[in-house]
LOPARO-210943 format. One record per residue (C-alpha): z, x, y; residue in one letter. Coordinates in steps of 0.5 Angstrom, whole numbers, plus 2048, in hexadecimal, padded with zeros to 3 digits. Last residue first. Layout:
ZXYa...
END
This chain:
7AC83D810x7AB844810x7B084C80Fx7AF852812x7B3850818x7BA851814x7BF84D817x7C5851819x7CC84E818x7D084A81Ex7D684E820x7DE84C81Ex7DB853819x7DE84E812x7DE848814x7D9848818x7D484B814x7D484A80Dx7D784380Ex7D4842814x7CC842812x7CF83F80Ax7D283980Ex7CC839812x7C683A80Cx7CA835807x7C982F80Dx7C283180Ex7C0830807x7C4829807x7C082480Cx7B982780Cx7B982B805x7BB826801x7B7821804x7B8819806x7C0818809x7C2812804x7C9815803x7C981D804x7CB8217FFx7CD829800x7CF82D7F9x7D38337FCx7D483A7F7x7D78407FAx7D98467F8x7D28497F4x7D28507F1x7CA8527F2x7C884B7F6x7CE84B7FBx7CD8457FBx7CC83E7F8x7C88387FAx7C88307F7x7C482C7FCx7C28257FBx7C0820800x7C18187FEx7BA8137FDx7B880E800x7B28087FEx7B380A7F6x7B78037F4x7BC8047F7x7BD80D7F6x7B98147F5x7BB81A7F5x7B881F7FAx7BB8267F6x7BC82D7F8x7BE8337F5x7C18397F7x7C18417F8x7C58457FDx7C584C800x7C984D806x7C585080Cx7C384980Dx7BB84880Fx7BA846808x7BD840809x7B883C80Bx7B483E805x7B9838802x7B28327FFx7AF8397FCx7AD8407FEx7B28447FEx7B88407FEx7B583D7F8x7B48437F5x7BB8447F5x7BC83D7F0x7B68407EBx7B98477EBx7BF8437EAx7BD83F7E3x7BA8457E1x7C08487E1x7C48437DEx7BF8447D8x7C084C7D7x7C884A7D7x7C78457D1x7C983E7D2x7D083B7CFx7D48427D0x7DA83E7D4x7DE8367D3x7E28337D8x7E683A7DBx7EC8397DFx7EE83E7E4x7F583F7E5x7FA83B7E9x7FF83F7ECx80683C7EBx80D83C7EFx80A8417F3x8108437F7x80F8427FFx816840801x813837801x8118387FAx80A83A7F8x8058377F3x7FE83A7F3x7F683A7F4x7F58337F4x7EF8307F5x7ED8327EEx7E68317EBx7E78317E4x7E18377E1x7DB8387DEx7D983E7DDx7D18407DCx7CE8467E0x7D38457E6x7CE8417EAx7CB83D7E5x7D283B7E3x7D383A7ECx7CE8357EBx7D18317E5x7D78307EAx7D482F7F1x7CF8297EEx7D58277E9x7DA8267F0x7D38227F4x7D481D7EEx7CF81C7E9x7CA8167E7x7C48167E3x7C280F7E1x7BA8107E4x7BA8177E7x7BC81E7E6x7B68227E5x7B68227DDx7B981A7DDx7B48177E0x7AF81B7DAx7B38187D6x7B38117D8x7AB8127D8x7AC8137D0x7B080D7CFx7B680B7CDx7B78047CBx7BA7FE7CEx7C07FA7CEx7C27FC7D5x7C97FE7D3x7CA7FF7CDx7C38017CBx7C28077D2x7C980A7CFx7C780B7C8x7C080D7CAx7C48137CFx7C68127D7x7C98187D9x7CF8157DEx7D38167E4x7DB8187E2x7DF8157E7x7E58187EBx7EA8147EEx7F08197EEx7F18207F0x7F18277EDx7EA8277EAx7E98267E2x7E18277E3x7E18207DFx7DB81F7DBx7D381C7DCx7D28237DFx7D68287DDx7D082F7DCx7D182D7D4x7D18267D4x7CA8267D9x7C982B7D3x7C98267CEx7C78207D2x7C08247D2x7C18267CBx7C181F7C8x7BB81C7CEx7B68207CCx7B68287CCx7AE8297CDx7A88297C8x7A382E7CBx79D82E7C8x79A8287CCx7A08257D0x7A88247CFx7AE8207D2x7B18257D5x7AD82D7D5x7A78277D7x7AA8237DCx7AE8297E0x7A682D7E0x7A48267E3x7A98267E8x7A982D7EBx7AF82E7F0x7AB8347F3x7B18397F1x7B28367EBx7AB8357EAx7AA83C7ECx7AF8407E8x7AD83C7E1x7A683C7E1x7A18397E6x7998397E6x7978347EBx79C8307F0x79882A7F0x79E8257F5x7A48217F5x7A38217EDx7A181B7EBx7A38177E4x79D8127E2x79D80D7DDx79780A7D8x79A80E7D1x79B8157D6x7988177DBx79C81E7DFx79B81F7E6x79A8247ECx7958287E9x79A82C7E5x7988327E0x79E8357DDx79F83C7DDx7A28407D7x7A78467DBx7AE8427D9x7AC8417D2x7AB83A7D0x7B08347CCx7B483A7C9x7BB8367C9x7BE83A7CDx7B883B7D2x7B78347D3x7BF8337D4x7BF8377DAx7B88367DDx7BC82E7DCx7C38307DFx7BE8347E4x7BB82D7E6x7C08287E7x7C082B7EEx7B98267EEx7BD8207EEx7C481F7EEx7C38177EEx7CA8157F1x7D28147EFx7D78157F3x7DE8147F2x7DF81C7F2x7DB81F7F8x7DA8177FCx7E28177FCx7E180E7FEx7E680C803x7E180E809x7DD807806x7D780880Ax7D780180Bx7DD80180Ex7E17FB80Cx7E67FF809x7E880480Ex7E87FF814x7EC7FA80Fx7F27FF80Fx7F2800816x7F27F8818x7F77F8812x7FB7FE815x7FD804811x804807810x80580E812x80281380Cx7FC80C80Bx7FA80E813x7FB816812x7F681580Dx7F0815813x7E981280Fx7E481580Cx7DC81580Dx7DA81A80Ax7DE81D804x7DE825805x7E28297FEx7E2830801x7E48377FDx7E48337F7x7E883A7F2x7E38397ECx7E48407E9x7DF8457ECx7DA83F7EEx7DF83F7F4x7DD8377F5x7DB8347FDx7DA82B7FBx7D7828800x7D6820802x7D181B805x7D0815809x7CD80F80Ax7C781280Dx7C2812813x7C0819813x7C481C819x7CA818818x7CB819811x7C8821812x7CE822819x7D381E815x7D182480Fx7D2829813x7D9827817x7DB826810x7D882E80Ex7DC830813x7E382D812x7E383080Cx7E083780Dx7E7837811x7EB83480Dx7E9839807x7EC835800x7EE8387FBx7F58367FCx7FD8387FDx8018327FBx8088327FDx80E8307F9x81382B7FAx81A82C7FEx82082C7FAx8268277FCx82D8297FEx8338287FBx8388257FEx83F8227FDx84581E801x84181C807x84581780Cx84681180Fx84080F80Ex83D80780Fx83C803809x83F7FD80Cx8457FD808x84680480Ax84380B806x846810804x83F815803x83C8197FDx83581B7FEx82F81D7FAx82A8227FAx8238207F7x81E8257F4x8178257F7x8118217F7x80B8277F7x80A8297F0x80C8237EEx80881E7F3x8028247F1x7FC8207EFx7FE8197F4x7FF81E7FBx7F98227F9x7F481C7F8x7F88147F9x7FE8117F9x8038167F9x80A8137FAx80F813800x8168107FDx81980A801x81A8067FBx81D80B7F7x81A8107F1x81C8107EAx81780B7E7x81180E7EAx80B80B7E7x8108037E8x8118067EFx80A8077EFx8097FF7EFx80E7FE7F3x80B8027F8x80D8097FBx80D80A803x80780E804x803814802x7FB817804x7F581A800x7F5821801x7EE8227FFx7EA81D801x7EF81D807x7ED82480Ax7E882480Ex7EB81D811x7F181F811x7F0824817x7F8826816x7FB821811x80381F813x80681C80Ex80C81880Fx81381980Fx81A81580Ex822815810x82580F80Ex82780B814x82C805811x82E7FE810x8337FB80Cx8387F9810x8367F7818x83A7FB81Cx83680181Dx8307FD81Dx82E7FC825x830803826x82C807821x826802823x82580582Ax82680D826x82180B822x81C80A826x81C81082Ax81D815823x817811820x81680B81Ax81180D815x814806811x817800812x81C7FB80Dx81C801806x8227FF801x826804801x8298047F9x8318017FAx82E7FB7F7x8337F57F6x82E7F07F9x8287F27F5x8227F27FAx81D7ED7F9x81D7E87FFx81E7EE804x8167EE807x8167E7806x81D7E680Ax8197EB80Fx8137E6810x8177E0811x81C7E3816x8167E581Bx8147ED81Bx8167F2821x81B7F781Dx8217F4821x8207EE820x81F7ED819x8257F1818x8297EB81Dx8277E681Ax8287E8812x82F7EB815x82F7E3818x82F7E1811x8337E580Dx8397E3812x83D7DF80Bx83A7E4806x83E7EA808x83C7EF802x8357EE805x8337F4808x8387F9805x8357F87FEx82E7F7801x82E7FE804x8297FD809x82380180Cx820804812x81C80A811x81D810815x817816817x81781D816x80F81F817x80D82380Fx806827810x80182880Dx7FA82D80Fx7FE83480Fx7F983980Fx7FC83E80Ax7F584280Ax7F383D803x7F4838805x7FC835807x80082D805x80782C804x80E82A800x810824801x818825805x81E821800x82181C800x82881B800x82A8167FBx8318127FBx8398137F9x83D80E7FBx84580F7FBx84980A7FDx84E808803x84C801807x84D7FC801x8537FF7FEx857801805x8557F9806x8597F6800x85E7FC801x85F7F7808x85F7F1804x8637F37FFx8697F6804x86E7EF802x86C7EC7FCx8687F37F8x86C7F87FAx8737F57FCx8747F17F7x8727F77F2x8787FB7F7x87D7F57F6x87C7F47EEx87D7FC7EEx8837FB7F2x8857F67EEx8837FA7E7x8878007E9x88E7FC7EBx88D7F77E5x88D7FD7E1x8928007E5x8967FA7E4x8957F97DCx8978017DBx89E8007DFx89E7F97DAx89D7FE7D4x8A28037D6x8A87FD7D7x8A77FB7D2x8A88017CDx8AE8037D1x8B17FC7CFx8AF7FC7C8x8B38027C8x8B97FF7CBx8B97F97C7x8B87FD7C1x8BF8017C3x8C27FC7C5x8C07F97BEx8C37FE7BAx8C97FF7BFx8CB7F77BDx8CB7FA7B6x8CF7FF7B6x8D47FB7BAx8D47F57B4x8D47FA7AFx8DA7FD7B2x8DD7F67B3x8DC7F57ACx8DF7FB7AAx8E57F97AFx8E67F27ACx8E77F47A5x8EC7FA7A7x8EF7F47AAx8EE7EF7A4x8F17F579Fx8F67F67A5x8F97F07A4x8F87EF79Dx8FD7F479Bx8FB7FA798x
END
């Protein structure tokens, strides 16, 4: 082959190779290109899909953020209390003696109040004005409140409709401020009635730390029922849900759930035998010159208090409803102290009505048999000294020296005379204990106190002196250090009238929602049972019957109703006055009724207090009853 055609052929393999490798690369640009173009396609969308996302995030939070800003603050959700309505009051016959009166409180939500700083000054001026007080005085009234709170915090209380609705205009633009929906207690008679009821009011910062879950513009129990049964009687709240704006005002309720109303209480007492026997016991202070007086009425049949009378008193509905200082400063500058519960927190000399507990106890302890007479010439000598009996009473066993109320025979089954040993101060105090005295009945209302039976441990640490011989002998007719409450008086009667049960006086009879159910029937409580033997008891009666008949109670005889009661002329300050005892029970055969009577300072049992238990007994066994007057027998004398 000549070498032409070898470099031809030379030449067009290379130019093959060349072809074949210049479509190599087209080909690799061409892909390549495709490639690119793809990712730059991508690369726009992106930027495309971000610009826009840029341009909305620009305009939400640059160009619209004020006006989100404000959609912000002025929707949101609060949720708030509803309170709900106090349970309330009946006696025994359903006779409502409470009420709930609707009123409206003022008051601020300090969040909302001081959101806007810059203008806090003149809302302070303006507020202060509207509700009638100087700008010093309600800055001080604010000068605690946390400025963040959404909890109401109180400004005016006991607001009415017609007020309310003046104030309602001249805050409606005023962030913060607010008319809340409120009620006080109305208290019907409350003066009969407050001893035992107590009152309420707006709670305190005090009993705010007692009731951590209540508001500060909650109604509290402060004292008697109210303060016992607060639970009871308190309520479940309801709560609220509300879109609220920034100045706190509603736009809409979004949720609801309604409060549950307290529970009612259902008492033992008889309004009606309530409301006479304070009338009787005003009439007997007045009439008489005392200081005051009181009554307590019990069901001996299980301890119901059918009347619990403290005289004077004081009207509740003034505390229920904001008392004034002028009015407040009358009630406790009133020497006769209204505020004091005489039946519960007062403690007197029982004298002569604490001679059934020691016939009692001197049967059960066989210091004497019932029928054994004693010889009393008027007074016992003993050492030197001399204890008087009221009068020489002769030849007295245990009927007639109860009957009588026969001091001489009391000194000697007590203290001890001639043959006769007598209980001494240890088992005096110890059957005193056994019939309540010197101990809490445990009633259901605060403030009792526990009167006292002295003893030789007692006399050494507070007076640093010996127990001597004329102390006891004191002791046996319930004078010297004896101290009992009316409320113990009433109750040991009422276990001599039953045959020898102590039980827990109750005011409450049962707890009822506001349909009527019984949510709780509150049983008769018994203290202690069977300490004195049944025959003893009945000694001691036919003794305290005896004395209807022909003792310091024969004025009671003429009553168609059978009673049997015991008087006492108890002795005080220095002996120169003395407090008017009667302590009577009736029916005498199955007894209902016991009332224990006291009048402050009103002299003799049987001229200031015997006349009250022959009225109240007259209408309660007549009137009540028939609606006539009973028939007084005409056999009987004075």
């Amino acid at each position: 082959m000549s070498s032409y055609f070898i470099k031809k052929k030379k030449a067009e393999i290379e130019f093959e190779e060349i072809l074949l490798d210049s479509r190599n690369k087209s080909s690799v640009k061409i892909d390549n290109y495709f490639d690119n173009k793809k990712i730059k396609d991508l690369q726009k969308v992106f930027v495309l899909v971000f610009a826009v996302f840029f341009f909305q995030l620009f305009y939400l939070q640059i160009i619209k953020s004020d006006y989100y800003s404000s959609i912000s603050e002025k929707n949101y959700i609060r949720t708030v209390k509803i309170k709900s309505s106090r349970g309330i009051i009946y006696d025994r016959n359903m006779t409502q003696v409470v009420y709930n009166i609707p009123v409206f409180d003022l008051v601020m939500i300090p969040a909302d109040f001081f959101k806007n700083r810059e203008d806090i000054d003149t809302k302070v001026a303006e507020l202060a004005w509207i509700i009638g007080e100087s700008e010093e005085s309600f800055a001080q009234k604010i000068e605690g409140v946390t400025p963040n709170s959404y909890e109401a915090f109180p400004i005016m209380s006991n607001i009415d409709k017609e007020k309310a609705l003046v104030i309602d205009e001249k805050i409606k633009d005023m962030g913060g401020v607010e008319l809340e929906n409120s009620a006080i207690r109305d208290y019907i008679d409350g003066e009969y009635f407050s001893p035992i009821i107590g009152y309420s009011g707006k709670i305190s910062q005090s009993e705010l730390e007692k009731y951590p879950d209540y508001l500060l513009t909650d109604i509290v129990g402060k004292d008697g029922l109210e303060l016992s049964y607060e639970e009871e009687m308190r309520g479940i709240y309801g709560t609220e849900e509300m879109e609220v704006d920034s100045l706190g005002r509603v736009n809409r309720v979004v949720g609801k759930a309604e409060p549950v109303s307290g529970n009612n209480l259902v008492l033992n007492i008889d309004a009606e035998l309530q409301k006479r026997l304070y009338g009787e016991v005003a009439a007997a202070v007045e009439k008489f010159k005392g200081t005051g007086g009181s009554v307590v009425a019990i069901d001996p049949r299980n301890g119901a208090v059918l009347a619990l009378v403290s005289y004077p008193s004081f009207n509740n509905n003034l505390f229920a409803g904001g008392i004034s200082t002028s009015e407040y400063d009358a009630i406790i500058k009133n020497p006769n102290n209204p505020l004091f519960n005489r039946p519960i927190e007062g403690e007197y000399p029982p004298g002569s009505t604490f001679k059934p507990m020691m016939a009692a106890a001197t049967l059960q302890e066989n210091i004497i048999s019932p029928t054994r007479q004693i010889t009393d010439v008027g007074y016992i000598g003993l050492g030197g000294w001399t204890f008087v009996d009221w009068k020489a009473h002769g030849q007295v066993n245990l009927v007639k020296a109860i009957a009588q109320s026969c001091n001489v025979y009391f000194y000697t089954v007590g203290g001890g005379y001639g043959d006769i040993t007598g209980l001494g101060v240890d088992r005096i105090k110890k059957y005193a204990n056994l019939f309540g005295m010197g101990e809490l009945t445990g009633i259901d209302i605060p403030g009792e106190q526990t009167g006292l039976i002295p003893d030789t441990v007692w006399k050494r640490e507070v007076k640093d002196e010996p127990w001597y011989i004329g102390d006891t002998y004191h002791m046996s007719i319930g004078q010297g250090d004896v101290l009992a409450t009316p409320l113990q008086i009433a109750n040991y009667t009422a276990a001599i009238a039953n045959g020898g049960t102590l039980y827990v006086p109750q005011i409450v009879d049962k707890i009822v929602d506001s349909k009527g159910n019984v949510v709780r029937d509150i049983e008769s409580e018994v203290i202690r049972e069977d300490f004195i033997d049944a025959e003893n008891i009945e000694w001691v009666q036919k003794g305290m019957r005896e004395n209807v008949i022909s003792g310091s109670g024969l004025s009671l005889s003429v009553l168609e109703v059978e009673s049997a009661g015991k008087t006492g002329t108890a002795q005080y300050a220095g002996n120169t006055k003395s407090h008017a005892w009667y302590t009577v029970y009736a029916p005498y055969e199955n007894p209902e009724i016991v009332m224990a009577i006291m009048i402050e300072g009103g002299g003799e049992g049987h001229y200031a207090s015997v006349p009250i238990a022959k009225e109240i007994l007259s209408w309660y066994y007549g009137e009540r009853l028939t609606g006539e007057n009973p028939k007084e027998a005409t056999t009987a004398t004075p």
